[in-house]
DSSP file (Angstrom, degrees, kcal/mol; ACC not computed):
  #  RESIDUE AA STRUCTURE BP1 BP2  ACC     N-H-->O    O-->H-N    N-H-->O    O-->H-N    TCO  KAPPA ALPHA  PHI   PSI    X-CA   Y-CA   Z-CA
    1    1 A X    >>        0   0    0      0, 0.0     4,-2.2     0, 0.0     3,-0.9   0.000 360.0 360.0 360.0 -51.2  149.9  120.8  147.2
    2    2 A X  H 3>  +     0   0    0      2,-0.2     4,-0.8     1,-0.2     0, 0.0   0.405 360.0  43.3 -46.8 -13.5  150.8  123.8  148.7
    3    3 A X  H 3> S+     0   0    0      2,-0.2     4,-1.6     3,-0.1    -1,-0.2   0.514 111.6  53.3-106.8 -14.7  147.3  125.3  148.4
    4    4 A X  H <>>S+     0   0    0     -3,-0.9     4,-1.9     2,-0.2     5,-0.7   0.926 112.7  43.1 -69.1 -64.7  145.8  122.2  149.5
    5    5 A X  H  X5S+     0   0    0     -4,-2.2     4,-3.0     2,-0.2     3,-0.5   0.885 115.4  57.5 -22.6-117.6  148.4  122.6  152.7
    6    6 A X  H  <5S+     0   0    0     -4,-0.8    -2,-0.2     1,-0.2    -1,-0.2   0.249 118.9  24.2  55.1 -89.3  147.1  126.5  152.5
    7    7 A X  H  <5S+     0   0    0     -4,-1.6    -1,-0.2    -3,-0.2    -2,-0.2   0.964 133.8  27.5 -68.2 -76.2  143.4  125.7  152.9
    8    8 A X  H  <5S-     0   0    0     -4,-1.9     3,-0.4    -3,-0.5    -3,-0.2   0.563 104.7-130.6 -95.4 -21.3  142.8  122.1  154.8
    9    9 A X    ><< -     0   0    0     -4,-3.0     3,-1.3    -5,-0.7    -1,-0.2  -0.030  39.9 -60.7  84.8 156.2  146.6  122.2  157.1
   10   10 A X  G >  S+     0   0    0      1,-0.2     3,-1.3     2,-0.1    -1,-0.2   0.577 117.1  88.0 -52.5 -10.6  149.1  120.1  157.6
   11   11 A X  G 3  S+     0   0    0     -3,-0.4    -1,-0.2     1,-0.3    -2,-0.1   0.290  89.6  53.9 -53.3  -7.3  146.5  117.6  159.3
   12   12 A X  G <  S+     0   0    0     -3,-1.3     8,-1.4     2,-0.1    -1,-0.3   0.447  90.8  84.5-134.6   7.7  145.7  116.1  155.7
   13   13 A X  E <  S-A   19   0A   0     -3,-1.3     2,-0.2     6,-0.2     6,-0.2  -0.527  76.9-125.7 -88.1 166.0  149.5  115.3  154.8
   14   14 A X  E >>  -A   18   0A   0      4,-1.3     3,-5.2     5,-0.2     4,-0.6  -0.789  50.3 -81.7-115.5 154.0  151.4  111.3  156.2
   15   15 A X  T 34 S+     0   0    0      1,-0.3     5,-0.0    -2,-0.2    -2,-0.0   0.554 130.3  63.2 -40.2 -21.9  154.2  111.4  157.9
   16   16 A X  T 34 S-     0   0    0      2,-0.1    -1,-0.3     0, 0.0    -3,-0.0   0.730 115.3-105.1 -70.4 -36.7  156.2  111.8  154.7
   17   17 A X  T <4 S+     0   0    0     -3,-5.2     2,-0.2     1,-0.3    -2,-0.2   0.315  80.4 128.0 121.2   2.5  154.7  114.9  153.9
   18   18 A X  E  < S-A   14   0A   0     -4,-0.6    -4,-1.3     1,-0.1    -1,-0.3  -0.402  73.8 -86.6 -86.5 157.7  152.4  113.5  151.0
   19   19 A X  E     -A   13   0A   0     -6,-0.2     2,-0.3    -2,-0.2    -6,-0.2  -0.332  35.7-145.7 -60.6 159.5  148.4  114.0  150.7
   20   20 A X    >>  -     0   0    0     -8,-1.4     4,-1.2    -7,-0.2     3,-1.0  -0.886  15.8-164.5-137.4  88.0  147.0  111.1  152.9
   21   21 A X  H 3> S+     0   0    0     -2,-0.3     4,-3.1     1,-0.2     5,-0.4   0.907  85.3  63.9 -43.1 -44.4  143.8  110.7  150.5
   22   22 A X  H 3> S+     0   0    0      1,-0.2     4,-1.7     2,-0.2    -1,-0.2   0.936 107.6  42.8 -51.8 -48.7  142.0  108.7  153.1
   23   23 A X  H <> S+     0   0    0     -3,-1.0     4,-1.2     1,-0.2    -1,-0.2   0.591 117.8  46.6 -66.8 -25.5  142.0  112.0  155.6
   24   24 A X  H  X S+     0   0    0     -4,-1.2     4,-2.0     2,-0.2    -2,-0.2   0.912 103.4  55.5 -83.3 -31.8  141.2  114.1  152.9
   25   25 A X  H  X S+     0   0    0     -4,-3.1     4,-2.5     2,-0.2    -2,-0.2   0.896 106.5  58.2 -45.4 -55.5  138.5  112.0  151.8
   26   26 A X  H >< S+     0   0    0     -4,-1.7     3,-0.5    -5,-0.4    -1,-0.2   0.936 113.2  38.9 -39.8 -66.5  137.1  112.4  155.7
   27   27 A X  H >< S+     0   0    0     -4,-1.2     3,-1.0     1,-0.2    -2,-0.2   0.943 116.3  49.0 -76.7 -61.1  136.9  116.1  155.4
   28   28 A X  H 3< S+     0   0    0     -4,-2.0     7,-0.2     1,-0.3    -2,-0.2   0.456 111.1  49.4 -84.4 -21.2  135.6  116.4  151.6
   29   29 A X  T << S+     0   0    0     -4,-2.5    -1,-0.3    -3,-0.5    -2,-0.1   0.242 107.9  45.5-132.7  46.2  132.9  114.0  151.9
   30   30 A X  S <  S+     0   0    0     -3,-1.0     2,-0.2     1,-0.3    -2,-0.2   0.027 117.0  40.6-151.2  30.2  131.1  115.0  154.8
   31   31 A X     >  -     0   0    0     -3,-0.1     4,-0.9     2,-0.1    -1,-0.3  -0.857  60.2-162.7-169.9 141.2  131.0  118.5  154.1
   32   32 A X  H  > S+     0   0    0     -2,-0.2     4,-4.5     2,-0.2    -1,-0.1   0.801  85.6  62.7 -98.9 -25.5  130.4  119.9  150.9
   33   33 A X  H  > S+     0   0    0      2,-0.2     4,-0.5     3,-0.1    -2,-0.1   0.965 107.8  50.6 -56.4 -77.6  131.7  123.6  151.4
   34   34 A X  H  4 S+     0   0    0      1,-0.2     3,-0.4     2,-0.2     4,-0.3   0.754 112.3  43.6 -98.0 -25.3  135.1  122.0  152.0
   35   35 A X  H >X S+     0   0    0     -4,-0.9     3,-4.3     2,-0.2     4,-2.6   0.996 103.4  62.1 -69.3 -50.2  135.0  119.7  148.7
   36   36 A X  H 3X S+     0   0    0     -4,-4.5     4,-0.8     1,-0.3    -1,-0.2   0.667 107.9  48.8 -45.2 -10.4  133.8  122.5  146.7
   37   37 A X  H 3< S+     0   0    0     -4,-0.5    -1,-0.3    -3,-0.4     4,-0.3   0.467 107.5  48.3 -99.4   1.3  137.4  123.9  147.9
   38   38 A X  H <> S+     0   0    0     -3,-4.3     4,-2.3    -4,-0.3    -2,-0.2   0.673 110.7  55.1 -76.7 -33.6  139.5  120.9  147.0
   39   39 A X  H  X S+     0   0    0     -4,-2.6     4,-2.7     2,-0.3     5,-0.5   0.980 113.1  44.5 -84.9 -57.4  137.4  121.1  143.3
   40   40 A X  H  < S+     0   0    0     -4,-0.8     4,-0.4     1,-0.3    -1,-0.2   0.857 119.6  42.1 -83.3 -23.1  138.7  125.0  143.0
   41   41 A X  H  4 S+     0   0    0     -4,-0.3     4,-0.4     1,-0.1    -1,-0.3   0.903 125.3  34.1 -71.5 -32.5  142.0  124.0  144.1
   42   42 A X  H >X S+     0   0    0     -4,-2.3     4,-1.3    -3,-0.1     3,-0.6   0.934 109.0  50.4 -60.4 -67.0  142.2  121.2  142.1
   43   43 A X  H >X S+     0   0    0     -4,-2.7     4,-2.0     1,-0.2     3,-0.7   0.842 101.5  61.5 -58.9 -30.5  140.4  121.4  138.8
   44   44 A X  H 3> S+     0   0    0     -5,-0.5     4,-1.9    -4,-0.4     3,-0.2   0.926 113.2  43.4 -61.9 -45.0  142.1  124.9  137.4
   45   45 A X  H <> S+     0   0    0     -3,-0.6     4,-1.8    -4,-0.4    -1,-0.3   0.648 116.0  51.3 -93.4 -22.1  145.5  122.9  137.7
   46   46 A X  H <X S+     0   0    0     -4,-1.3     4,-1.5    -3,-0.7    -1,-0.3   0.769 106.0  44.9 -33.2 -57.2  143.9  120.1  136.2
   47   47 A X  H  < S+     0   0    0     -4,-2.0     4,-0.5    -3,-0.2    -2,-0.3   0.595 113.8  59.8 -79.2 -37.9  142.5  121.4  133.5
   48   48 A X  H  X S+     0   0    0     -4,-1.9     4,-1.7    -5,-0.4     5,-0.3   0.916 109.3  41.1 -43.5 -70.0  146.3  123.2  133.2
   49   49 A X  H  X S+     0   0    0     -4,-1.8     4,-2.4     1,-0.2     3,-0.3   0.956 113.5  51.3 -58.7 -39.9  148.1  120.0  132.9
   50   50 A X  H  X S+     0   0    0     -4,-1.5     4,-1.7     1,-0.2     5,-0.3   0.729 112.2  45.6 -67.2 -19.8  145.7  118.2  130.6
   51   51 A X  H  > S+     0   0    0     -4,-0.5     4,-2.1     2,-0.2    -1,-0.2   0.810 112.9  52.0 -94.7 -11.9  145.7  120.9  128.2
   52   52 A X  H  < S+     0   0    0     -4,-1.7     4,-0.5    -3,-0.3    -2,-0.2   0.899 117.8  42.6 -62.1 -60.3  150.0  121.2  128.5
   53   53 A X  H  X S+     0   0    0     -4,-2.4     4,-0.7    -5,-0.3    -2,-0.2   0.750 115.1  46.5 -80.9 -40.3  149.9  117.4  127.8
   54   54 A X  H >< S+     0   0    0     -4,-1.7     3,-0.6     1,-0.2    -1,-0.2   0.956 117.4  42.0 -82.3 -48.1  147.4  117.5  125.1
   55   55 A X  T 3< S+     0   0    0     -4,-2.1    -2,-0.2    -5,-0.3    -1,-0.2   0.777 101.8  71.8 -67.2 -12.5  149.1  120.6  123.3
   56   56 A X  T 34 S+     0   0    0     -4,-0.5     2,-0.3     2,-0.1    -1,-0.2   0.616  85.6 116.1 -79.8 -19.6  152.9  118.8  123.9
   57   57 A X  S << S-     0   0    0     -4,-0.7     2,-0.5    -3,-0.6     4,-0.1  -0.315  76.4-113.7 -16.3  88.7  151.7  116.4  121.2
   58   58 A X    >   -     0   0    0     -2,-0.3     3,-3.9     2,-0.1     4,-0.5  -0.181  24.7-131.6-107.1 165.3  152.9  115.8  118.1
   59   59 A X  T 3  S+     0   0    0     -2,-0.5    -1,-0.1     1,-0.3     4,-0.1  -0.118  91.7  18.2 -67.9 133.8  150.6  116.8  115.3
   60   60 A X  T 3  S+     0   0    0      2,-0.3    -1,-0.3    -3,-0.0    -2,-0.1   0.114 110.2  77.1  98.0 -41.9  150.3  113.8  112.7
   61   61 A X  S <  S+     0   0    0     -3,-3.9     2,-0.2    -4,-0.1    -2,-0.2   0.880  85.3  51.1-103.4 -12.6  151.6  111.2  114.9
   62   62 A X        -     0   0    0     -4,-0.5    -2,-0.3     1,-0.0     3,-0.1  -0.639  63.4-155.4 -78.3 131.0  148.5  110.2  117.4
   63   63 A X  S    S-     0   0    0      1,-0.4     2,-0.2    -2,-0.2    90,-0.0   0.321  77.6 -16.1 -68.8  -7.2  145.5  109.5  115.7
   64   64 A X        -     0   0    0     90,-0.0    -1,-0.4    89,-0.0     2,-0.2  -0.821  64.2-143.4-161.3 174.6  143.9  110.2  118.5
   65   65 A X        -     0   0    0     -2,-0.2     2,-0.2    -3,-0.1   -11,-0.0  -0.998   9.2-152.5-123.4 148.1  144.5  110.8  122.6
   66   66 A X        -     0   0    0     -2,-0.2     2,-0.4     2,-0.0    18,-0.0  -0.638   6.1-153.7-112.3 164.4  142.3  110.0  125.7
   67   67 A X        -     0   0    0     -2,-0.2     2,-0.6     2,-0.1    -2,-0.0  -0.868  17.8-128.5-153.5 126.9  142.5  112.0  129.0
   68   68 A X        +     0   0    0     -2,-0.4     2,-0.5     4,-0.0    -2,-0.0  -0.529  40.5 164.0 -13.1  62.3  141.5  110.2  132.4
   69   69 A X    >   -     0   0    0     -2,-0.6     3,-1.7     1,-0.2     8,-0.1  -0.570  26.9-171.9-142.5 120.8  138.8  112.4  134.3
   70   70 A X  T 3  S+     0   0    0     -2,-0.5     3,-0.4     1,-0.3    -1,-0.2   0.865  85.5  43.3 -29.0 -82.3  136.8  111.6  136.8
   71   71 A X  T >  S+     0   0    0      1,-0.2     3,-1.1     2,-0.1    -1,-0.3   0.252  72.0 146.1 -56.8  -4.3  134.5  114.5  137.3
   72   72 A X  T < >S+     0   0    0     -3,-1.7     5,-2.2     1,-0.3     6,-0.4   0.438  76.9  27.4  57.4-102.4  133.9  115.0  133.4
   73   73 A X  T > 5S+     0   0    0     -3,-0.4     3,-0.6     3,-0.2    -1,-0.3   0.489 118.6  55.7 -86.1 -18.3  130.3  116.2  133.5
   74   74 A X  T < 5S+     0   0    0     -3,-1.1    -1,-0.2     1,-0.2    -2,-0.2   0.265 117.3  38.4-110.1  34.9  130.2  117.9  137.1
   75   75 A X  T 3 5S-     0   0    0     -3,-0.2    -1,-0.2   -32,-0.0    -2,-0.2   0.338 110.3-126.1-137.5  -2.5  133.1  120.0  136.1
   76   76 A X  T < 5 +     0   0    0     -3,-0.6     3,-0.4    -5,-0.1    -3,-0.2   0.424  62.7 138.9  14.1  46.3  131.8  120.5  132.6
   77   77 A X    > < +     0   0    0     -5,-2.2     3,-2.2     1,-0.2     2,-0.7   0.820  58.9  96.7 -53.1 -47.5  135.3  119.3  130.4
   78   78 A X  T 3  S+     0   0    0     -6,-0.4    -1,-0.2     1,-0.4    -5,-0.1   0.367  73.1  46.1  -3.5 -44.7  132.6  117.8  128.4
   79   79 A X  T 3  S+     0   0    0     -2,-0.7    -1,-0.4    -3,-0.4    -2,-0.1  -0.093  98.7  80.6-110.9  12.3  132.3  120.2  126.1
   80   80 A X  S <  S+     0   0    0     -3,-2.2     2,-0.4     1,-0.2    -2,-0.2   0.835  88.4  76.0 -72.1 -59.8  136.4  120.0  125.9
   81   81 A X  S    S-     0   0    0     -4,-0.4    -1,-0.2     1,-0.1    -4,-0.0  -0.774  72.2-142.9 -90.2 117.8  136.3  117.0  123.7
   82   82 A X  S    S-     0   0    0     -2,-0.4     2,-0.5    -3,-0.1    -1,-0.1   0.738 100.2  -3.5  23.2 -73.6  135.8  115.5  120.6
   83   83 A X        -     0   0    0     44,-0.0     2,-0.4    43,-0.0    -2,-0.1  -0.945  62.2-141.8-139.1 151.6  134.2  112.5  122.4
   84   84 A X        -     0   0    0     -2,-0.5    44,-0.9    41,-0.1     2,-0.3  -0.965  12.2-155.7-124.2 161.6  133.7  111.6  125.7
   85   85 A X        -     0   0    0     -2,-0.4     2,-0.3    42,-0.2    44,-0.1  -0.661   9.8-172.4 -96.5 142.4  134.1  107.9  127.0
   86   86 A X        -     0   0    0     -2,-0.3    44,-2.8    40,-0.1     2,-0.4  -0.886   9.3-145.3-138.0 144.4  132.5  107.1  129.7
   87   87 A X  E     -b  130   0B   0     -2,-0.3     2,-0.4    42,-0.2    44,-0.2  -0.946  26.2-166.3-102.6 148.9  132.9  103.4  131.7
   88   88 A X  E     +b  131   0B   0     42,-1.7    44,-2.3    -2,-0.4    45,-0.6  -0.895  30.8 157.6-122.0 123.0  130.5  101.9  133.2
   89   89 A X        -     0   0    0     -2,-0.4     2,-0.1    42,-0.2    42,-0.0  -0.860  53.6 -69.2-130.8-175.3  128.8   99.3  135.5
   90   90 A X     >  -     0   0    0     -2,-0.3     4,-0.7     1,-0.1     5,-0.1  -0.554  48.7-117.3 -65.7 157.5  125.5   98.6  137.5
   91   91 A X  H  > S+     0   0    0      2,-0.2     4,-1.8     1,-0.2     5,-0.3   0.718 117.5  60.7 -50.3 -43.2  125.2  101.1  140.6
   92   92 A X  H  > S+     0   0    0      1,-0.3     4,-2.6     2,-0.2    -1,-0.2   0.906 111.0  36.3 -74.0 -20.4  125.4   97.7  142.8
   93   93 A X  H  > S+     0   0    0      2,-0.2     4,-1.7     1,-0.2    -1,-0.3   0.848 114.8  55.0 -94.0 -18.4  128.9   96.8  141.4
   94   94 A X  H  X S+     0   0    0     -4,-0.7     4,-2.1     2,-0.2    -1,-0.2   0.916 111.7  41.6 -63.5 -32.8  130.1  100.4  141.3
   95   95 A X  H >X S+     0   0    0     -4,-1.8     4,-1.7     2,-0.2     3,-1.1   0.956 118.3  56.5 -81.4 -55.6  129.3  100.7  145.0
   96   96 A X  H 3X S+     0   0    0     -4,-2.6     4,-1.2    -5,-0.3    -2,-0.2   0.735 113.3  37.9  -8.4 -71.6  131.0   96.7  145.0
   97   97 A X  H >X S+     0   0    0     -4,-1.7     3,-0.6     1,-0.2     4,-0.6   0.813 109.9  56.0 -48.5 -57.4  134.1   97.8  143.6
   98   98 A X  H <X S+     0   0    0     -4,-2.1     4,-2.2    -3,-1.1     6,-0.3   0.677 109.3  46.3 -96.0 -32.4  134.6  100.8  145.1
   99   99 A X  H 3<>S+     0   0    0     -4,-1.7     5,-1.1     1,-0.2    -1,-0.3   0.756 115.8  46.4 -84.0 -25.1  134.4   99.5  148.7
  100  100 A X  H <<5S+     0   0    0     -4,-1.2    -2,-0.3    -3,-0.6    -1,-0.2   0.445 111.8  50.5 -79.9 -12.4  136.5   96.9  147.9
  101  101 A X  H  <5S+     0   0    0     -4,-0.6    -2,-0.2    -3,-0.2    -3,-0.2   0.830 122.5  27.8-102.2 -67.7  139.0   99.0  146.1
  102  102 A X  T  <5S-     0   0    0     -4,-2.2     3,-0.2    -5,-0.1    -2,-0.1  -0.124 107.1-118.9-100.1  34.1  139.6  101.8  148.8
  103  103 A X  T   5 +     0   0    0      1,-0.2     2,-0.8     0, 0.0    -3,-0.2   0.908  63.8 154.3  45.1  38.1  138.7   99.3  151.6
  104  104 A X      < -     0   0    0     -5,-1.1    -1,-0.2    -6,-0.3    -2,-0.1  -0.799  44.4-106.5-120.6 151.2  135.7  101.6  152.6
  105  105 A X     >  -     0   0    0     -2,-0.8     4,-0.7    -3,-0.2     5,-0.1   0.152  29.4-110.8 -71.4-162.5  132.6  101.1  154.2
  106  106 A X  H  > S+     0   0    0      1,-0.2     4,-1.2     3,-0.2     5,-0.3   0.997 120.1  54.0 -75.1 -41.4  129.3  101.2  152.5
  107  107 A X  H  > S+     0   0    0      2,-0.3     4,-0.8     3,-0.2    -1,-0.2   0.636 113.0  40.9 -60.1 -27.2  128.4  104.1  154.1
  108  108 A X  H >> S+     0   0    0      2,-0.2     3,-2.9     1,-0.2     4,-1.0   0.893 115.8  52.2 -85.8 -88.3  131.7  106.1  152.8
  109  109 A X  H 3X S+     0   0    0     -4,-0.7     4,-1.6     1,-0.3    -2,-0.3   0.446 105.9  54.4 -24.3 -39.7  131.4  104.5  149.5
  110  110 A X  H 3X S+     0   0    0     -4,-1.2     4,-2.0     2,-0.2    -1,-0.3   0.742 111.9  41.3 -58.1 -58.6  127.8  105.7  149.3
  111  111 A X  H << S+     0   0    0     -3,-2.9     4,-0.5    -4,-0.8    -2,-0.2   0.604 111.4  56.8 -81.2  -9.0  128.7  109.4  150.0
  112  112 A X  H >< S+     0   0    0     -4,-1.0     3,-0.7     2,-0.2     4,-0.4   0.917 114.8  43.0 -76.1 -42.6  131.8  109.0  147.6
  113  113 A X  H >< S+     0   0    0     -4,-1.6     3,-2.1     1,-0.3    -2,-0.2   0.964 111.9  53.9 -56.0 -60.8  128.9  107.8  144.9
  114  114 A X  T 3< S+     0   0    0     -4,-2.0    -1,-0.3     1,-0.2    -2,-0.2   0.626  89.3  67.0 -28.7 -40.6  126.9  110.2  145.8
  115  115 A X  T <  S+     0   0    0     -3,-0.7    -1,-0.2    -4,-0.5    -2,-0.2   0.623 100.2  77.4 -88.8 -14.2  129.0  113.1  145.4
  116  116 A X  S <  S-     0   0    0     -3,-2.1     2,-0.4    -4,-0.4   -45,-0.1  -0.338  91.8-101.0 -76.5 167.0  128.8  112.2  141.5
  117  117 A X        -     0   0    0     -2,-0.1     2,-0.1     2,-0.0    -2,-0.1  -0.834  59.8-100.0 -74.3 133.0  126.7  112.5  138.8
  118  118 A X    >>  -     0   0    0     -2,-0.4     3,-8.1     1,-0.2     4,-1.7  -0.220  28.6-118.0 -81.4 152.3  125.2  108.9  138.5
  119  119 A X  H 3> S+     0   0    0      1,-0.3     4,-3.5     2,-0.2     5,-0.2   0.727 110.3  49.4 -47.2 -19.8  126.7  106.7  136.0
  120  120 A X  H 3> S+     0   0    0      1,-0.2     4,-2.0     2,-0.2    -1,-0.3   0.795 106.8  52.5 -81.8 -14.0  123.7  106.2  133.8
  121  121 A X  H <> S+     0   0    0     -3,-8.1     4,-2.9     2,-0.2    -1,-0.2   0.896 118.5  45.4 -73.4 -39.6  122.9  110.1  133.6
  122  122 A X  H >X S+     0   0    0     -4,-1.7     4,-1.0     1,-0.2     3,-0.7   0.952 115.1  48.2 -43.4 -70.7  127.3  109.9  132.3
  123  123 A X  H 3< S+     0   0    0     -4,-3.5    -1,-0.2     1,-0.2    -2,-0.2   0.721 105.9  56.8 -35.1 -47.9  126.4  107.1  130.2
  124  124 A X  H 3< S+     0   0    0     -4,-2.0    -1,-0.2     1,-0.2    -2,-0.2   0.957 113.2  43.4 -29.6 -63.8  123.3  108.9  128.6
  125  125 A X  H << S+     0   0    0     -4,-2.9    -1,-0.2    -3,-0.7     2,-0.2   0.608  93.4  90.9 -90.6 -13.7  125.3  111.4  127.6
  126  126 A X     <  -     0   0    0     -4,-1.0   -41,-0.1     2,-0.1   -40,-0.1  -0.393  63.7-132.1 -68.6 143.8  128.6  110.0  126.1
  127  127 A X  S    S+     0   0    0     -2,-0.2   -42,-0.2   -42,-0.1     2,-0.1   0.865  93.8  21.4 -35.2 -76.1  129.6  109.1  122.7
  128  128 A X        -     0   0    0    -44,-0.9     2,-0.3    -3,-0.0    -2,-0.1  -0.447  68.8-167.6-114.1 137.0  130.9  106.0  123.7
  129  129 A X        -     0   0    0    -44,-0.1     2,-0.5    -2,-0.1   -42,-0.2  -0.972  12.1-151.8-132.4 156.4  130.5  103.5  126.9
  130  130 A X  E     -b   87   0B   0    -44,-2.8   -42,-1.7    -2,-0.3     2,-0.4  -0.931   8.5-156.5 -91.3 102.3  132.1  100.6  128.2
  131  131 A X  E     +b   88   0B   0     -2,-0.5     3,-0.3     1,-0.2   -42,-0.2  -0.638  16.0 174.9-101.3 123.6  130.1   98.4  130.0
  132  132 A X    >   +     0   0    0    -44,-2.3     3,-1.9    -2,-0.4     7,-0.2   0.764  51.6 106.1 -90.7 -18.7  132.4   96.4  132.4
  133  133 A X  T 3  S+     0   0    0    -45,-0.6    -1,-0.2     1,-0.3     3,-0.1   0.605  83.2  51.9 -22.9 -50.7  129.4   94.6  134.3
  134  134 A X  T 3  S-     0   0    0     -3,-0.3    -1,-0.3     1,-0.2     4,-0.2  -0.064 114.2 -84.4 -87.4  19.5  130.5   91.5  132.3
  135  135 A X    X>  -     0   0    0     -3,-1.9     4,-1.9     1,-0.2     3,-0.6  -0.085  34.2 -79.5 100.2 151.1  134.0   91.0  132.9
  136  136 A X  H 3> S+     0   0    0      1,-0.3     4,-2.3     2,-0.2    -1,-0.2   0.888 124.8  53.3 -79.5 -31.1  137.6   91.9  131.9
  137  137 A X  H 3> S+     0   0    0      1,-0.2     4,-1.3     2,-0.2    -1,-0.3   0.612 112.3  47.6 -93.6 -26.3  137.7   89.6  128.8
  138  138 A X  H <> S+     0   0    0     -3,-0.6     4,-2.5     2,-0.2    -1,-0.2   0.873 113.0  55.5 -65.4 -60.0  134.0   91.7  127.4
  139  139 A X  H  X S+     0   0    0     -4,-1.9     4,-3.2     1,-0.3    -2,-0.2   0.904  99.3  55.0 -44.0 -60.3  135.8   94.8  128.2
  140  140 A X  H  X S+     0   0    0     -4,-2.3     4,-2.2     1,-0.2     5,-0.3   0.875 109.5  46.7 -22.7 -69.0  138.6   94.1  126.3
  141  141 A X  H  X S+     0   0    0     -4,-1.3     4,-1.3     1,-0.2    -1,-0.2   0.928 104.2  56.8 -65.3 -27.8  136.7   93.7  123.4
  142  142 A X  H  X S+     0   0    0     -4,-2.5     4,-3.3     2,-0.2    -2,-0.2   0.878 110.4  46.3 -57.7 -26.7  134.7   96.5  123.8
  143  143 A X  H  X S+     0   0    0     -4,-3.2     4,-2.5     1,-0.2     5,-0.3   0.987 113.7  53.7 -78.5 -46.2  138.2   98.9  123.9
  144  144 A X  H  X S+     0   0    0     -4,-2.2     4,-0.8     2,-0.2    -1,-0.2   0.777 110.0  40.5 -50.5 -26.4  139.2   97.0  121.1
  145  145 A X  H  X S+     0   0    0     -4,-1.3     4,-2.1    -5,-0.3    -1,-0.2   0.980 118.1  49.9 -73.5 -67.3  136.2   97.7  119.3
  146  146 A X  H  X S+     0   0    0     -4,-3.3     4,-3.2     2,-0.2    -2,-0.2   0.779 111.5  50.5 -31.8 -51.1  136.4  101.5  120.7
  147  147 A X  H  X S+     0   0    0     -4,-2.5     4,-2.8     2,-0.2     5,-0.4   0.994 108.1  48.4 -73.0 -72.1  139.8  101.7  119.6
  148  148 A X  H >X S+     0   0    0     -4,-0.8     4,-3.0    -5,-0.3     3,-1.5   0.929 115.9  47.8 -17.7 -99.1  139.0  100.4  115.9
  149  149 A X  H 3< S+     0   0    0     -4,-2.1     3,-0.4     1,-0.3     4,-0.4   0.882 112.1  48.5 -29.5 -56.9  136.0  103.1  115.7
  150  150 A X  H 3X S+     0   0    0     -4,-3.2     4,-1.0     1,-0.2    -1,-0.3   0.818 107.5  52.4 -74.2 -12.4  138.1  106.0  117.0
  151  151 A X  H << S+     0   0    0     -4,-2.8    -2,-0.2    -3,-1.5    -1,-0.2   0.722 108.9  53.3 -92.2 -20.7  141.1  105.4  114.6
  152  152 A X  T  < S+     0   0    0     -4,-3.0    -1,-0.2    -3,-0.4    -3,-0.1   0.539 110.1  48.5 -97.8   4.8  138.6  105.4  111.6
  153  153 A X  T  4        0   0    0     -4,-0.4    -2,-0.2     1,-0.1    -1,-0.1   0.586 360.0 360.0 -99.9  -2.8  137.3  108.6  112.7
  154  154 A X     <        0   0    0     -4,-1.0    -2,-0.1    -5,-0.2    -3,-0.1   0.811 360.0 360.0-102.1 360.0  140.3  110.5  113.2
């Protein structure tokens, strides 16, 4: 936080003193020079924690563990794992969701999307997808399925 602070000012903390994502969001995706400094402040400590968490493990009792990251492939952790996951929908329900989810407009949602790799290039290239298009109760089975699959490889 403190390099985040550092870089962008106190202008991007809430009155509490906590990031106020929505104001960083403002600056990061309507300039790309300033995200590509949230991504070198960010990822190294990212890539820190996950590897902390992954090595604090103990060996023998997990058949396997998943780690949560957005930015995957445009940070290249790809090549980190064992497998990659990816989930998934159509481009029209991602942009759906997403506006509906952080209340944002298309046009912000649109640059959020944007700022990604798009999901089907993700999808291409993962072991595994989930395709949510259909519903929670489809998803479900597909993790079940996923789960099932990974436990008989590891």
């Amino acid at each position: 936080m403190a390099a985040i602070v550092a870089h962008f000012g106190p202008a991007v903390l809430d009155e509490q003193g906590a990031l106020d994502r929505q104001k960083m969001a403002a600056l990061v995706f309507d300039d790309v020079a300033e995200r590509r400094a949230l991504e070198a402040i960010v990822h190294p400590e990212v890539r820190r924690r996950t590897e902390a968490w992954f090595g604090g493990l103990e060996g023998g009792r997990h058949r396997y563990a998943l780690a949560e990251i957005p930015l995957l492939y445009e940070v290249g952790r790809d090549r980190d794992f064992d497998r990659v996951v990816v989930v998934s929908c159509s481009p029209e329900l991602q942009l759906h969701r997403l506006m509906e989810r952080d209340r944002l407009s298309e046009g912000d949602a649109r640059r959020r999307i944007a700022a990604q790799w798009p999901i089907g290039e993700k999808a291409a290239r993962a072991h595994h997808v989930i395709a949510t298009d259909a519903g929670i109760e489809d998803t479900v089975r597909q993790v079940e399925r996923l789960h099932m699959t990974l436990s008989a490889q590891a």
